[in-house]
MMTF fields as JSON, N, C-alpha, C and O atoms, coordinates in Angstrom:
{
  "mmtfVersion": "1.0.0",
  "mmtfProducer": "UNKNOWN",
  "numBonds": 479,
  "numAtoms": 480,
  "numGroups": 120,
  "numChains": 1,
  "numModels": 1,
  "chainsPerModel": [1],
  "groupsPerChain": [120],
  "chainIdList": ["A"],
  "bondAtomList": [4, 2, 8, 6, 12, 10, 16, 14, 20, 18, 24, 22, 28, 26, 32, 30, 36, 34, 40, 38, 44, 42, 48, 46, 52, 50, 56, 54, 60, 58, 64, 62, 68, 66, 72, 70, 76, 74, 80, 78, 84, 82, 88, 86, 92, 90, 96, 94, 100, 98, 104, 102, 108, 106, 112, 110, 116, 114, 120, 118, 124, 122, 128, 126, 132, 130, 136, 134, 140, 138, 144, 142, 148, 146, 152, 150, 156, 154, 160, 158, 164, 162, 168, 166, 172, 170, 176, 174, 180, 178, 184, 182, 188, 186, 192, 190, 196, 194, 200, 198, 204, 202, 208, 206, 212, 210, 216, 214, 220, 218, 224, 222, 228, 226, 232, 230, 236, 234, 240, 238, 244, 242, 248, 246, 252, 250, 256, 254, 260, 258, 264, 262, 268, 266, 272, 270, 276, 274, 280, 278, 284, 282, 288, 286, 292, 290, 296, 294, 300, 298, 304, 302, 308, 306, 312, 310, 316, 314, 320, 318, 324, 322, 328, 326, 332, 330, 336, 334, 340, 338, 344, 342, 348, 346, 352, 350, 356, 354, 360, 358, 364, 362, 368, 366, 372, 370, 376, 374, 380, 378, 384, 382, 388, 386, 392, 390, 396, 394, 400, 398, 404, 402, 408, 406, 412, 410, 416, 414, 420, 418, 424, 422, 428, 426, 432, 430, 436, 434, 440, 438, 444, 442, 448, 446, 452, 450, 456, 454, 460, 458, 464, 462, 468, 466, 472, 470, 476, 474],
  "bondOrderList": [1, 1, 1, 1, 1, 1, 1, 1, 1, 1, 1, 1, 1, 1, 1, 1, 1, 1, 1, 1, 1, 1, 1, 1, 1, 1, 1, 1, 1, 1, 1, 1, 1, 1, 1, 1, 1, 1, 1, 1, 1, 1, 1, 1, 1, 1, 1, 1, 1, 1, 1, 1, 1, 1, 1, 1, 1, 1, 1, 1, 1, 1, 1, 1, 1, 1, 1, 1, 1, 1, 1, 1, 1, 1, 1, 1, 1, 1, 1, 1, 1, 1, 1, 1, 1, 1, 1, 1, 1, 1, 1, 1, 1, 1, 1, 1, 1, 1, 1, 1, 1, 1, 1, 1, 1, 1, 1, 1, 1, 1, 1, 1, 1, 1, 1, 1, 1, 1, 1],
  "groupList": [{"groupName": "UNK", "atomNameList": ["N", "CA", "C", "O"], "elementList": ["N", "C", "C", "O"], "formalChargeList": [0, 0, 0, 0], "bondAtomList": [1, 0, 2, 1, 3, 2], "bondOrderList": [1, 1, 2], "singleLetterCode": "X", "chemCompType": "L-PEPTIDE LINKING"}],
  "groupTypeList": [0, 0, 0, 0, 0, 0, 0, 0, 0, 0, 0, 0, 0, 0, 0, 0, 0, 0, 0, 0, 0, 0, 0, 0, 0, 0, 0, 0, 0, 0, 0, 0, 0, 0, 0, 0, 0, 0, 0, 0, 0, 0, 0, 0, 0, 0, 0, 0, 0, 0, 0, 0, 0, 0, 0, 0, 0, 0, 0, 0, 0, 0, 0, 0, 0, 0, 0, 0, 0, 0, 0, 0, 0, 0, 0, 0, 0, 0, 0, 0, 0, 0, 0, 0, 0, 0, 0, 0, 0, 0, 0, 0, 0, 0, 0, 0, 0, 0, 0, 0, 0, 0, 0, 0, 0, 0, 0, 0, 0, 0, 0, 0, 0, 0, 0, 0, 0, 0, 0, 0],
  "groupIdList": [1, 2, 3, 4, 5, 6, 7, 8, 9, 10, 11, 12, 13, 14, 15, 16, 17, 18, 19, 20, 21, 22, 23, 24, 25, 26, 27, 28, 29, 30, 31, 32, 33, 34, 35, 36, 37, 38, 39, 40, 41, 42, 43, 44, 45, 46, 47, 48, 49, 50, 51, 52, 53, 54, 55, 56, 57, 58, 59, 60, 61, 62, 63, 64, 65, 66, 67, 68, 69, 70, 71, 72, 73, 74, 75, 76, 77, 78, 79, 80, 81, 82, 83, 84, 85, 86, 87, 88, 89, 90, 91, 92, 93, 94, 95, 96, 97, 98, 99, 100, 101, 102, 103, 104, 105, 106, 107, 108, 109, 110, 111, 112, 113, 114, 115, 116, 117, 118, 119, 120],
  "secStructList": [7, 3, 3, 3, 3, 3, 3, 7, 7, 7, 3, 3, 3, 6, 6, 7, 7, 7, 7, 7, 3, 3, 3, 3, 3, 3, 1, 7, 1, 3, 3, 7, 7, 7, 3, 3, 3, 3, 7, 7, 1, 1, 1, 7, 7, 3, 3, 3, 3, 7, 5, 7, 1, 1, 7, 7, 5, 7, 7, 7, 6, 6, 6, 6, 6, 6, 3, 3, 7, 7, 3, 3, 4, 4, 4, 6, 3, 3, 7, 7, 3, 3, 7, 1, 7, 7, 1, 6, 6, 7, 3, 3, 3, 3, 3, 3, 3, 3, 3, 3, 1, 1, 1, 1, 7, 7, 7, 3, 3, 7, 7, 7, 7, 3, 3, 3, 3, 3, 3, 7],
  "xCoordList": [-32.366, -33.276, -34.094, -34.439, -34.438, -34.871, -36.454, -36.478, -37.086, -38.177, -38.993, -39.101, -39.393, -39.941, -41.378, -41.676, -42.263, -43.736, -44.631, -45.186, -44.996, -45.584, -47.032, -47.525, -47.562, -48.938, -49.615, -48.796, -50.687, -50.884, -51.544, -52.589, -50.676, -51.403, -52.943, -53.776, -53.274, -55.001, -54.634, -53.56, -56.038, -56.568, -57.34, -58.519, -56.62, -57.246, -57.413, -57.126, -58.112, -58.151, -57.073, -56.292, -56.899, -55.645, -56.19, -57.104, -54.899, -54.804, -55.26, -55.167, -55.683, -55.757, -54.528, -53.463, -54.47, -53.455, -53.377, -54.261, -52.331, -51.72, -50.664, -49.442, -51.047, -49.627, -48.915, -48.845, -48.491, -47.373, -46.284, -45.393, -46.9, -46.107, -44.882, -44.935, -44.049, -43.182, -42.306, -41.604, -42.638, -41.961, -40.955, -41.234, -39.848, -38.972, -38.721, -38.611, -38.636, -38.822, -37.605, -37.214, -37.041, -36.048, -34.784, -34.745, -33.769, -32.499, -31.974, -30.865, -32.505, -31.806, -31.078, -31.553, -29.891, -29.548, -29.049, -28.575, -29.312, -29.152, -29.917, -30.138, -30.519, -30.921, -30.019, -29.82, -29.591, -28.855, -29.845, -30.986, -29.454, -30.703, -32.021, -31.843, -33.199, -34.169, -34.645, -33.687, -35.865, -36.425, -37.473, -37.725, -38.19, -38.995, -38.714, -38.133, -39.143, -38.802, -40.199, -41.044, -40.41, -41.417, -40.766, -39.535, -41.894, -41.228, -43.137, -44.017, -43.352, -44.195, -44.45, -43.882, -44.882, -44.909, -44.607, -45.204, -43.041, -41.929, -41.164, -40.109, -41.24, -39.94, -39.042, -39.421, -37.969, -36.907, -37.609, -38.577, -37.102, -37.371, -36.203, -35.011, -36.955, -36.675, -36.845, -37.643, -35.617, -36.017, -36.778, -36.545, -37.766, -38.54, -38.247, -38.464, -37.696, -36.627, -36.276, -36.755, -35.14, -34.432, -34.111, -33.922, -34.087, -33.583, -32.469, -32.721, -31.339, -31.051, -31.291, -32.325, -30.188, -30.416, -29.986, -30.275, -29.129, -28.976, -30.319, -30.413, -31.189, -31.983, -32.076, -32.888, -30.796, -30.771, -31.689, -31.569, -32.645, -33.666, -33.445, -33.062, -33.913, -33.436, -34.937, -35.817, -34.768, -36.535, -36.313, -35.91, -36.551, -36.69, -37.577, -38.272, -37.048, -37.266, -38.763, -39.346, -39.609, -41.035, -41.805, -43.011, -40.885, -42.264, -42.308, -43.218, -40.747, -40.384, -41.551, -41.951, -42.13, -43.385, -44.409, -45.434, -44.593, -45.761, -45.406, -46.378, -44.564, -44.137, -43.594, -42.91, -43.858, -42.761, -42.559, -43.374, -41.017, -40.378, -40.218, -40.068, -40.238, -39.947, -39.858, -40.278, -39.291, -39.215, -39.22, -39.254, -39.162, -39.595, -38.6, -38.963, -37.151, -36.135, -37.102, -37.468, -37.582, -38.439, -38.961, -38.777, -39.453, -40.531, -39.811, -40.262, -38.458, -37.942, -38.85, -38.904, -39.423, -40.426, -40.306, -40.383, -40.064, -40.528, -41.92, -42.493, -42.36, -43.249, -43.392, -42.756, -44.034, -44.319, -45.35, -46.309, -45.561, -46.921, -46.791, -45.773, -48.442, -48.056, -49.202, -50.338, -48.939, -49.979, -50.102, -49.367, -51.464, -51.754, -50.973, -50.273, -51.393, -50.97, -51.979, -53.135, -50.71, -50.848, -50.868, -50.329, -51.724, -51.713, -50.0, -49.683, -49.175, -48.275, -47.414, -46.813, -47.658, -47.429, -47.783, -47.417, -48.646, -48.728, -47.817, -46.693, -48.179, -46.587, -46.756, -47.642, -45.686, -45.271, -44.44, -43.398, -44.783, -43.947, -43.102, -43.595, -41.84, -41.14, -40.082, -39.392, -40.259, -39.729, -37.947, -37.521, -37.412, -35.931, -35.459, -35.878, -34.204, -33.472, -32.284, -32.276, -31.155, -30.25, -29.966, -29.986, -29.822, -29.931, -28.843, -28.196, -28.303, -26.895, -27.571, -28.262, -27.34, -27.821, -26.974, -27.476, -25.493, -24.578, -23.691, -23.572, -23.202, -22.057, -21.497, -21.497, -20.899, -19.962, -20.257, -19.68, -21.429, -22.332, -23.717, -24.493, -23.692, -24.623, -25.538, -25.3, -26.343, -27.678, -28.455, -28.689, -28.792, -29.884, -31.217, -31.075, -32.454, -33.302, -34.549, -34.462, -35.429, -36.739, -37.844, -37.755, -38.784, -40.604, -40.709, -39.842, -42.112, -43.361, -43.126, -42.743, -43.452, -44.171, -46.084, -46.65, -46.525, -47.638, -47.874, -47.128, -48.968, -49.978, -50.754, -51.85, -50.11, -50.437, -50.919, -50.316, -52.308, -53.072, -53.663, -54.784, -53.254, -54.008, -54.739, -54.28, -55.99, -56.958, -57.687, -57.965, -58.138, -58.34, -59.851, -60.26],
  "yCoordList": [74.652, 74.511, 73.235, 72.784, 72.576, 71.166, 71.499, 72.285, 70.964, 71.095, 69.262, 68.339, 69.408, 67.827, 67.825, 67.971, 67.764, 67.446, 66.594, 66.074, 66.241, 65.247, 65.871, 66.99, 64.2, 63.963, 62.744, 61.828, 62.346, 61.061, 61.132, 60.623, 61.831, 62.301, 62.431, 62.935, 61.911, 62.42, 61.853, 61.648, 61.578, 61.06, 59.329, 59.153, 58.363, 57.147, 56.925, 57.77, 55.246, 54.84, 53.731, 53.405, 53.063, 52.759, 50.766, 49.963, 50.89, 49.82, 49.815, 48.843, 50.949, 51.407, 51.624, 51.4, 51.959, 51.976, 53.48, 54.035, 53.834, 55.315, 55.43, 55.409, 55.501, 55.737, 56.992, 57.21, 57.65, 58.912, 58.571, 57.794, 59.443, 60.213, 61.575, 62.62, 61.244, 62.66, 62.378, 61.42, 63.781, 64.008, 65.002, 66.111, 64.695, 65.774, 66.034, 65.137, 67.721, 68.443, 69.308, 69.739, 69.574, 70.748, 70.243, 69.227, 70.884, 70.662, 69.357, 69.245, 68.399, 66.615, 66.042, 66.11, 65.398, 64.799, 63.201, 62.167, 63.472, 62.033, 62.294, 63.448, 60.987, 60.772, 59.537, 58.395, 60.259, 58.628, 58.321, 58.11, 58.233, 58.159, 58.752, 59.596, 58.601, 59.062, 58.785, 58.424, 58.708, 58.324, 59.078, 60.077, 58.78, 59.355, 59.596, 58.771, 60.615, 61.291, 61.694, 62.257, 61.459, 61.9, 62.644, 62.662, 63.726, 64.446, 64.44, 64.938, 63.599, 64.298, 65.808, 66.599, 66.196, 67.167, 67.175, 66.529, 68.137, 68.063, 67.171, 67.174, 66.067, 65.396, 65.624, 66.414, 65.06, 65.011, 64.62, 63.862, 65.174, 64.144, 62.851, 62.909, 61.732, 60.382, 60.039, 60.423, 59.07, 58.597, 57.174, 56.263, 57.305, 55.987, 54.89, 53.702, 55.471, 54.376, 55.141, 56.252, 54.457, 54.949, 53.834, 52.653, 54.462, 53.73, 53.707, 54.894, 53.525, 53.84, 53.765, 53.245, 54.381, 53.947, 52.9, 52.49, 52.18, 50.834, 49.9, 48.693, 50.55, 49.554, 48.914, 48.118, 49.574, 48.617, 49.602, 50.769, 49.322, 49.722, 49.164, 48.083, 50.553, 50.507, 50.894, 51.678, 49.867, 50.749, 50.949, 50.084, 51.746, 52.262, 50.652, 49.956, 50.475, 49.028, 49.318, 48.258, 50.422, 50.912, 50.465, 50.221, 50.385, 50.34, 48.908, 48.314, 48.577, 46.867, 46.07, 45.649, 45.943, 44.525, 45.377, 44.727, 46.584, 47.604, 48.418, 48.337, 49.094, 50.601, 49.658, 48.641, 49.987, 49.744, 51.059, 51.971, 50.92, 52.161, 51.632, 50.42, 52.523, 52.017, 53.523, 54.574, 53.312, 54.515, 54.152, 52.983, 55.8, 55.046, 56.247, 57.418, 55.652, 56.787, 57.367, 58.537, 56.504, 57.701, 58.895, 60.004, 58.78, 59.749, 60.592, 61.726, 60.174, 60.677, 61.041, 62.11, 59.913, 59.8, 58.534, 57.339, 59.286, 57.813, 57.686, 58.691, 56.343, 56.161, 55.629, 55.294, 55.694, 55.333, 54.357, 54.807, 53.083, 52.403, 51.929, 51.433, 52.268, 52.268, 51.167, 51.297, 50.236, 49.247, 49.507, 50.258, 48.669, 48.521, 49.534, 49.239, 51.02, 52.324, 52.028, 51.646, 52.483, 52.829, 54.099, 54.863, 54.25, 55.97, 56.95, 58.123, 55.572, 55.886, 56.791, 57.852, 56.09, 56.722, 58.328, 58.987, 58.803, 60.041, 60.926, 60.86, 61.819, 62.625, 63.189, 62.728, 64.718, 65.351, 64.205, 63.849, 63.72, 62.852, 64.044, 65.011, 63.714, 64.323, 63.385, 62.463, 64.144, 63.363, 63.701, 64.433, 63.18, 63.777, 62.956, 61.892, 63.991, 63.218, 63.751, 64.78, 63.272, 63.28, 64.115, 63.273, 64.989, 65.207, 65.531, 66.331, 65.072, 65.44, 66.153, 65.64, 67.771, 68.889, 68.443, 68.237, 68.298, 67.507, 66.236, 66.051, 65.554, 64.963, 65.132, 64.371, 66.649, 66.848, 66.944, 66.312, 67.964, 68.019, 67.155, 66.368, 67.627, 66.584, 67.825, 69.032, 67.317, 69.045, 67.77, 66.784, 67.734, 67.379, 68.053, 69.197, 67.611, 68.466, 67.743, 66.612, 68.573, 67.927, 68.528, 69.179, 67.896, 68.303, 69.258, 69.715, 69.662, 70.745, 69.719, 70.026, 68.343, 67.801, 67.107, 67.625, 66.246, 66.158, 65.057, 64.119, 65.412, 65.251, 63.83, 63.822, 62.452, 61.502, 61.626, 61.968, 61.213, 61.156, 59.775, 59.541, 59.004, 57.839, 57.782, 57.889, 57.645, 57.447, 56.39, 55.81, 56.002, 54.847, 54.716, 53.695],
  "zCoordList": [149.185, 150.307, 150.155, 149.062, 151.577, 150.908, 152.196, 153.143, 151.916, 153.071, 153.255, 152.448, 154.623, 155.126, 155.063, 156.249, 154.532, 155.138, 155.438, 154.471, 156.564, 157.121, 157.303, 157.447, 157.196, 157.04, 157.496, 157.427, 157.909, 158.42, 160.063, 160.47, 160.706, 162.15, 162.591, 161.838, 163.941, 164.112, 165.22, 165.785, 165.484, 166.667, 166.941, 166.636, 167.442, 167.184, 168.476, 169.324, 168.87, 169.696, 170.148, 169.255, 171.476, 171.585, 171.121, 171.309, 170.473, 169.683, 167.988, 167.239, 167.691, 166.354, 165.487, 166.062, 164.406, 163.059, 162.286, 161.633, 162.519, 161.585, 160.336, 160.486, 159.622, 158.869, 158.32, 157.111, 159.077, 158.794, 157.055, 156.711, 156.568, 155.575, 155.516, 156.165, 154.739, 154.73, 153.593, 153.268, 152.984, 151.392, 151.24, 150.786, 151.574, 151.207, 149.614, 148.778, 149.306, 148.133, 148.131, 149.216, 147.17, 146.733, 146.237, 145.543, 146.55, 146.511, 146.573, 147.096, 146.173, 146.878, 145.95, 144.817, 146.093, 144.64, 145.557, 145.087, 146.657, 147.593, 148.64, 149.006, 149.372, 150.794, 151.303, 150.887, 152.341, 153.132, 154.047, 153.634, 155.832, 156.424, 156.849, 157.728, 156.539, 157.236, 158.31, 158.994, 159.102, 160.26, 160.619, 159.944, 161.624, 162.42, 164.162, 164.867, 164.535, 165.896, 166.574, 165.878, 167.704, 168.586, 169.18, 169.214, 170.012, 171.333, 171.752, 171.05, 173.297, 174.299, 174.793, 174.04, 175.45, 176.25, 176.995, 177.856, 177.449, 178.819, 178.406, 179.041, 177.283, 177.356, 176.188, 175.324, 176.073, 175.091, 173.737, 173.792, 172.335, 171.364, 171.284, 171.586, 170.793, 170.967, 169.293, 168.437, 169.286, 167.921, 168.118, 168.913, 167.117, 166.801, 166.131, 166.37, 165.209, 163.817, 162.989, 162.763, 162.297, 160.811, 160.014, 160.305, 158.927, 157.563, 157.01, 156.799, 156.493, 155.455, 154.353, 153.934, 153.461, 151.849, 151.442, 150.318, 152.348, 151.963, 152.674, 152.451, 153.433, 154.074, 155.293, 155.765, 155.807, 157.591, 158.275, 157.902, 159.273, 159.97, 161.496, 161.943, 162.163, 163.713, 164.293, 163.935, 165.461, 165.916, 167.852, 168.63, 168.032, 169.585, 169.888, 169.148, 171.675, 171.94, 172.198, 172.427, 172.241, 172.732, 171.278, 171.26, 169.972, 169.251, 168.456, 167.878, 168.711, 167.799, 168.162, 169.248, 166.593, 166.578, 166.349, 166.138, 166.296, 166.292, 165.08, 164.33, 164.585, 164.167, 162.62, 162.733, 161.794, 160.782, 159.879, 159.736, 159.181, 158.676, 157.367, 157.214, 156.283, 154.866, 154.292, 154.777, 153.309, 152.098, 150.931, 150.545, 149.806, 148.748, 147.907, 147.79, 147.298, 147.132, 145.996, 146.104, 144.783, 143.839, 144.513, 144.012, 145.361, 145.902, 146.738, 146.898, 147.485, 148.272, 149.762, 150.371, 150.026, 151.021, 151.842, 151.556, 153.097, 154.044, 155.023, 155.445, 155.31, 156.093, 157.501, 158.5, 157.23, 159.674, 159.717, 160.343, 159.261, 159.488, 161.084, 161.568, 162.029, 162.927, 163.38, 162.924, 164.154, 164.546, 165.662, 166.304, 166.227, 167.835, 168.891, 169.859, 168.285, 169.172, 170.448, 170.633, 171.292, 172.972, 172.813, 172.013, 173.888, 174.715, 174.863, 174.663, 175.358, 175.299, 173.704, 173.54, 173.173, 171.592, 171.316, 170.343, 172.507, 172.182, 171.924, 172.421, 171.151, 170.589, 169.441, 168.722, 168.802, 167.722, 167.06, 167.61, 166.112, 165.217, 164.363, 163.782, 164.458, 162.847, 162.179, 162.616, 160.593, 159.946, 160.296, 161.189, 159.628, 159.519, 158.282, 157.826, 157.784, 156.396, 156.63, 157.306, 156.203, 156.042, 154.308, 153.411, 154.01, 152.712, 152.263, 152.94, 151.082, 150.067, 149.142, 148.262, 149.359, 148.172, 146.931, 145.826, 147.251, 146.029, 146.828, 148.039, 145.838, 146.468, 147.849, 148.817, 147.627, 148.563, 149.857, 150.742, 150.066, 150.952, 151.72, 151.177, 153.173, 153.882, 154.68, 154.648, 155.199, 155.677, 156.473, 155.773, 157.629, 158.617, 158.253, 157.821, 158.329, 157.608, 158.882, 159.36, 159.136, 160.024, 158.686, 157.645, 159.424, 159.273, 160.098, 160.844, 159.928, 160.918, 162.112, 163.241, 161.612, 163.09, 162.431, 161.468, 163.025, 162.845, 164.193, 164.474, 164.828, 166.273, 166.136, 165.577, 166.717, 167.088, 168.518, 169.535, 168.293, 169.694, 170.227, 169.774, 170.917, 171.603, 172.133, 173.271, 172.216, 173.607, 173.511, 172.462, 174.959, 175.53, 175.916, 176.47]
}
């Protein structure tokens, strides 16, 4: 069993700075990609960016120049540093991992979720 927990979430003003945490724990003997995911209220979740373990990084065209993604395989943790948040940014952030319990095997894994709020 592997579990996600995120941390970092609140309430800022718009054009303020967040940085989301998430530590996956348990069962891991690999991470390939991670990322982060929003979902609004009423809408779809959306991905924000991912990583791999080799390092190539993808960012939704809403946050490129704002959002940066990094991890840290010791820790088995990635981050969300988030700059000059818009209102728009509002949203359940979650983490996600890609997790190899062994070799052979691969497992999709999320977070709780943690509550980015913008206001203006």
């Amino acid at each position: 069993q592997v579990q996600l927990v995120e941390s970092g979430g609140g309430l800022v003003q718009a054009g303020g700075s967040l940085r989301l945490s998430c530590a996956a724990s348990g069962n891991i003997f690999r991470i390939n990609t991670m990322g982060w995911y929003r979902q609004a209220p009423g809408k779809q979740r959306e991905v924000v960016a991912t990583i791999t373990s080799g390092g190539t990084i993808n960012y939704a065209d809403s946050v490129k120049g704002r959002f940066t993604i990094s991890r840290d395989n010791a820790k088995n943790a990635v981050y969300l540093q988030m700059n000059n948040l818009k209102p728009e940014d509002t949203a359940v952030y979650y983490c996600n991992a890609e997790v190899k319990p062994t070799l052979f095997t691969t497992k999709l894994y999320w977070g709780q979720g943690t509550q980015v709020t913008v206001s203006s």
